[in-house]
N, C-alpha and C positions, 0 to 999 in steps of 0.2 A: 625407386624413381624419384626418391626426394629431389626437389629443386630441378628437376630437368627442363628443359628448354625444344620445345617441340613445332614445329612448322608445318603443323600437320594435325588430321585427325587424331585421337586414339581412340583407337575402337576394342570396349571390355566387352560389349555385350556377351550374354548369354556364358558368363565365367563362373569358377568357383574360387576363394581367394580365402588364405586363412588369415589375412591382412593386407593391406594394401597401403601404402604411402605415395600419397601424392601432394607433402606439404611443399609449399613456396612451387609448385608447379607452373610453368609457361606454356600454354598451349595454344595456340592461333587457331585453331579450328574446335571443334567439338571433342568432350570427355565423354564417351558412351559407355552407359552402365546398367543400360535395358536389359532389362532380367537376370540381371549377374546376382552373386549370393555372396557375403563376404561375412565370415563367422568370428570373425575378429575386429578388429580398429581397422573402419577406413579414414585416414588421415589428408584430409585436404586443409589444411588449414593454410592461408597464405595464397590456395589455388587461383593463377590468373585464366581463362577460357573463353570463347567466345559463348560457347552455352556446356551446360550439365547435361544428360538423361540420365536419371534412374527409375525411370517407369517399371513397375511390375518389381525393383529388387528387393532381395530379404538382407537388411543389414544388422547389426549389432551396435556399433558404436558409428557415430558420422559427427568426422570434427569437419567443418566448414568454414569455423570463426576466420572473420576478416579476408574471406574468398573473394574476387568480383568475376563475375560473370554476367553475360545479358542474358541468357534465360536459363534459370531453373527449374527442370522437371521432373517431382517424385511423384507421378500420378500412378496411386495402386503400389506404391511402395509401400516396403514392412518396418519398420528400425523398432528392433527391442529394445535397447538402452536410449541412452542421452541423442539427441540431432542437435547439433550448436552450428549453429548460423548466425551468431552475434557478431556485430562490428562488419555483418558481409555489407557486398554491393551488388542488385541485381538490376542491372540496367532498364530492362524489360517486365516481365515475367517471373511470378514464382507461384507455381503451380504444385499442389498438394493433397488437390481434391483423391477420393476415395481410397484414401492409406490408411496405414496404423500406426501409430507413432506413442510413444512413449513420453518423456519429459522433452518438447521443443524450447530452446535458448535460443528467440530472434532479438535478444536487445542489441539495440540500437542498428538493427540492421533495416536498412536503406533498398527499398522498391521503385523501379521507376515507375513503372504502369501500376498492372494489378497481382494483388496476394489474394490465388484464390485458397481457400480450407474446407473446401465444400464436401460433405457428405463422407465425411473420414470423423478417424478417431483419433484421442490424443486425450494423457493420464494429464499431461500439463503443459501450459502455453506461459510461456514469457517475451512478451513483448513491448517492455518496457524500451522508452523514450526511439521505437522503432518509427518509421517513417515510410509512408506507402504513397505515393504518386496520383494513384486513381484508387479503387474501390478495395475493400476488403471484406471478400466472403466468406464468412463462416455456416451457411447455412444449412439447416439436417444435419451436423456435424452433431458431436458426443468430445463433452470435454470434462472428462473425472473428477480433475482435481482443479484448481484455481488456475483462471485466465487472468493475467497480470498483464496491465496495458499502461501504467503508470506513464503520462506524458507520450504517449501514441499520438501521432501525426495522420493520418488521411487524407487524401487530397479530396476525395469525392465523397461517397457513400460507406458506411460501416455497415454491414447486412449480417443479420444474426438469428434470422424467420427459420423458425418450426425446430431449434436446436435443442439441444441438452447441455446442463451445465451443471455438477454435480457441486463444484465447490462455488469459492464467490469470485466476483468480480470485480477488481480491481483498477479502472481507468481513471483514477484522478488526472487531474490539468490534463486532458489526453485533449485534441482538436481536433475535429471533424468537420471540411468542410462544407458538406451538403448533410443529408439526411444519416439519422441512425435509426434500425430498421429490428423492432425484437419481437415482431409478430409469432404469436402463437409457440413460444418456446419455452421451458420448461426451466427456473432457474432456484435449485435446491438450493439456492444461498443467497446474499444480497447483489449488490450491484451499485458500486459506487463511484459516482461521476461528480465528485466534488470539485470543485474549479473547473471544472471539462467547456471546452466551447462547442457547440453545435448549431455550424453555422444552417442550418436548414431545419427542417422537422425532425421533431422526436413522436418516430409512431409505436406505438403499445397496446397493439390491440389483440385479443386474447391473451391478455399478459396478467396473472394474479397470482397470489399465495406471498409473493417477497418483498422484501423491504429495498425501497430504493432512496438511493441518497443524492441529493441535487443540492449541497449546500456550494455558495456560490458561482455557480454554475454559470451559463451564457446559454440559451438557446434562441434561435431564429424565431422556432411555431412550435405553441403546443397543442398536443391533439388537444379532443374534447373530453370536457373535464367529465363527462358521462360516460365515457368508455372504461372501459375493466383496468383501471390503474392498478398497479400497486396497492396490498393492505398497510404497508406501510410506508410511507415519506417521512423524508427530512428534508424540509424548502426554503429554510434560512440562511437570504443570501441570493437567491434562486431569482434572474431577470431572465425578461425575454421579450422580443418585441409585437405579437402577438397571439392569440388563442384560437381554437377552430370554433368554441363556444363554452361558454362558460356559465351556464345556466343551474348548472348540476354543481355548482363548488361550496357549497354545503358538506357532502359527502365528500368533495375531492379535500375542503380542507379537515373534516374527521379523521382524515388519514395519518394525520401531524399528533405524536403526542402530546408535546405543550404550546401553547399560545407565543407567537414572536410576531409582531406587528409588520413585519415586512412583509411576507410573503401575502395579505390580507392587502397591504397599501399595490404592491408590485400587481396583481390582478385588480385592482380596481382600477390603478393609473393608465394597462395595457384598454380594458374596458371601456373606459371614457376615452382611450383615444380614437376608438372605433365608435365612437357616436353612441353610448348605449350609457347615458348616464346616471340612469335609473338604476340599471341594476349595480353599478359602477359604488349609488350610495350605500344599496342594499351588503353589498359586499364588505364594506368597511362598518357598518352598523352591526354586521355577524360577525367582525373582528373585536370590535366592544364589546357584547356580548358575551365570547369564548374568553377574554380577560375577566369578566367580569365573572362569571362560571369557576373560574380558576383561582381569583384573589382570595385575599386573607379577608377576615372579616369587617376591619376598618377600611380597605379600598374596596370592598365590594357596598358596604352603604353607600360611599362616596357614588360609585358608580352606579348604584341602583337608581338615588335620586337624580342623576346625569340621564339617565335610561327615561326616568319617568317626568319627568319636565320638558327636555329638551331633546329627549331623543338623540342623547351623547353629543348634538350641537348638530346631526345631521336634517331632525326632525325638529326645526324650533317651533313652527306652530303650534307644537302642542303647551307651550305655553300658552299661548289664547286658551284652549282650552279648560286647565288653569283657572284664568281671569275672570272667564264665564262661569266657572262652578264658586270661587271662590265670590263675585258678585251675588248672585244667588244666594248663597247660602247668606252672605251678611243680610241681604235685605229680609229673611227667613228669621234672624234672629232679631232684628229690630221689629218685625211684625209679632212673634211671640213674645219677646219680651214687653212690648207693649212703648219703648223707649222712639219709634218709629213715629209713630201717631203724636205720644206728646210732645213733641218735636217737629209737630208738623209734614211727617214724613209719610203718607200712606202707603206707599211702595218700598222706596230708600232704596233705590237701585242706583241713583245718581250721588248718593251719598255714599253706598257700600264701595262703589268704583273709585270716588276721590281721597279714600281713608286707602283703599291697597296699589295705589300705584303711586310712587312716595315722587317720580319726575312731573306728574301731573296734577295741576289745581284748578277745580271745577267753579267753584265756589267759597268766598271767603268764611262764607258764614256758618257751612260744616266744618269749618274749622274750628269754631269758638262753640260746639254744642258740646252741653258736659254731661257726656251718658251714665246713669246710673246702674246699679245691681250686675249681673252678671254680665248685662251686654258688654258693659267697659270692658272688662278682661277678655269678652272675646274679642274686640277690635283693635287689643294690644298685638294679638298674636296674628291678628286679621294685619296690621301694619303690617308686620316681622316677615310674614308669608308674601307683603308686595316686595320690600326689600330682597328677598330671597330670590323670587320670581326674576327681578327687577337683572341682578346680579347673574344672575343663569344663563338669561336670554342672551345678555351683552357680549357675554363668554363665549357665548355659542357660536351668535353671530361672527364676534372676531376671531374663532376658530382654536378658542385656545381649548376647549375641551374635546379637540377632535385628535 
């Protein structure tokens, strides 16, 4: 029946066939292949129809590629070998739920509505640069080997709740335009959505053990950063325009091997855009921090004393701080030394202040006192420490140690 031309139903149901060719086929009404058994190659490739059934069939081979039809129906279908439906067109409908299927080839094939894959089997999915309309359900499903989605299009929702996925994951640049849904499913390998867009939420709730990769990614919302993520992330690169809370991103960013400042700035910048700029600072002060944990031993001084002055520029009060101890202690050594008193100075707290802050002059005349024995040397290093101080704060202030 290669290439026939048909004005009319065809009705296989309930057949046995030790092959079957129906490429470059014309058919104006319906292909029915409800409970048929085909133990050899069924060959549609090229098939034009208005719908497919093969509900309930046991197949071997099913070439499909570059088929159009408006509805697709393997609901409870068997295929042992290969099913290729790459390069198809299914206007409507491609229905799939509770089959078994072997290695499925949908690249680059075209849904208008929805793909549903619910609560069926399948050794391997290929759904590279395919494109689905509305929604795409996998859920309860059992997928063996690797789910390849590379450049996957969605029009609506990707649902993938309470599944099994024995290999990994594959959806780089894929687009999703509403929500992707991986609740409570089981994924023995990783899951990588590098460049991927997601235009709505990314929910993950009962979701642990694997490594997921979001390097630069796009998402709408992220859950909350205290739910069961991933043990392991990669977020370099990773925007999004909101979080559901982020209170917990302590542990959510533990989950990153090493230190990369964006992911740390991207949650603060979303943070502060939601009014919360408290924690917004705390967020980037734990991204100093996890650098400074990480560096080598000459940037980690650097940024110790950055830590302990100025609080990496986000905490500059603690210079005052500083000021206050560093006053103190001068006037402490001009009292023991005894350099205080002769000098007229019973306190010298007004003197310890205008020798360490080197923009300010209190008095001309602590200028011209010539301290003896060890106090001099300590108000060399007592100057050194205003300069230093002096230097810190300014940095901070203009933002360049941040």
């Amino acid at each position: 029946m290669n290439g026939i031309d048909l004005d009319a139903n065809l009705a296989l149901q309930d057949s046995e066939f030790a092959a079957l060719d129906l490429n470059n086929a014309r058919i104006s009404g319906q292909v029915n292949l409800l409970r048929s058994k085909v133990t050899g190659d069924l060959m549609m490739n090229g098939l034009h129809a208005r719908s497919l059934f093969m509900l309930g069939g046991q197949f071997a081979q099913v070439d499909l590629a570059a088929a159009n039809v408006s509805d697709l129906n393997l609901y409870g279908a068997k295929v042992t070998g290969n099913l290729g439906i790459n390069s198809g067109r299914v206007g409507e409908r491609l229905l799939m739920d509770k089959g078994r299927f072997a290695d499925v080839d949908l690249t680059a094939l075209r849904v208008g509505q929805h793909l549903s894959m619910r609560s069926a089997h399948f050794a391997k999915v290929d759904l590279n640069s395919a494109h689905v309309g509305g929604s795409l359900l996998l859920m309860q499903s059992e997928v063996g080997g690797n789910l390849i989605c590379f450049g996957l299009e969605v029009g609506l929702h990707l649902v993938m709740n309470a599944a099994t996925f024995g290999g990994s994951i594959g959806c780089q640049s894929a687009k999703i335009r509403s929500n992707v849904y991986l609740n409570h499913s089981e994924f023995k390998k990783g899951i990588d959505l590098t460049g991927a867009e997601i235009g709505g939420e990314l929910v993950l709730e009962g979701v642990e053990g694997m490594a997921l990769k979001l390097q630069n990614a796009k998402i709408g919302i992220l859950p909350n950063l205290a739910e069961a993520w991933p043990s392991k992330l990669e977020l370099n690169g990773l925007t999004y325009r909101s979080v559901v809370a982020a209170d917990n991103f302590e542990e959510w960013f533990r989950k990153i091997d090493h230190y990369a400042p964006q992911p740390y700035e991207q949650l603060a910048s979303v943070v502060q855009s939601q009014g919360n700029s408290t924690l917004a600072t705390a967020i980037r002060y734990a991204g100093r921090e996890r650098e400074r944990s990480e560096a080598t031993f000459g940037e980690w001084v650097w940024l110790t004393a950055l830590k302990l002055v100025i609080g990496y520029g986000y905490y500059p009060l603690r210079a005052v701080l500083w000021v206050i101890g560093l006053v103190l202690a001068g006037a402490v050594v001009l009292r023991v030394s005894g350099e205080g008193p002769r000098n007229g100075m019973p306190f010298g707290l007004t003197y310890s202040f205008d020798m360490l802050l080197p923009i300010i002059k209190l008095r001309d005349s602590h200028h011209q006192i010539d301290l003896k024995n060890w106090a001099r040397y300590y108000f060399y290093g007592h100057k050194i420490m205003g300069w230093v101080l002096a230097s810190f704060l300014l940095a901070g202030l203009s933002g360049l140690t941040k």
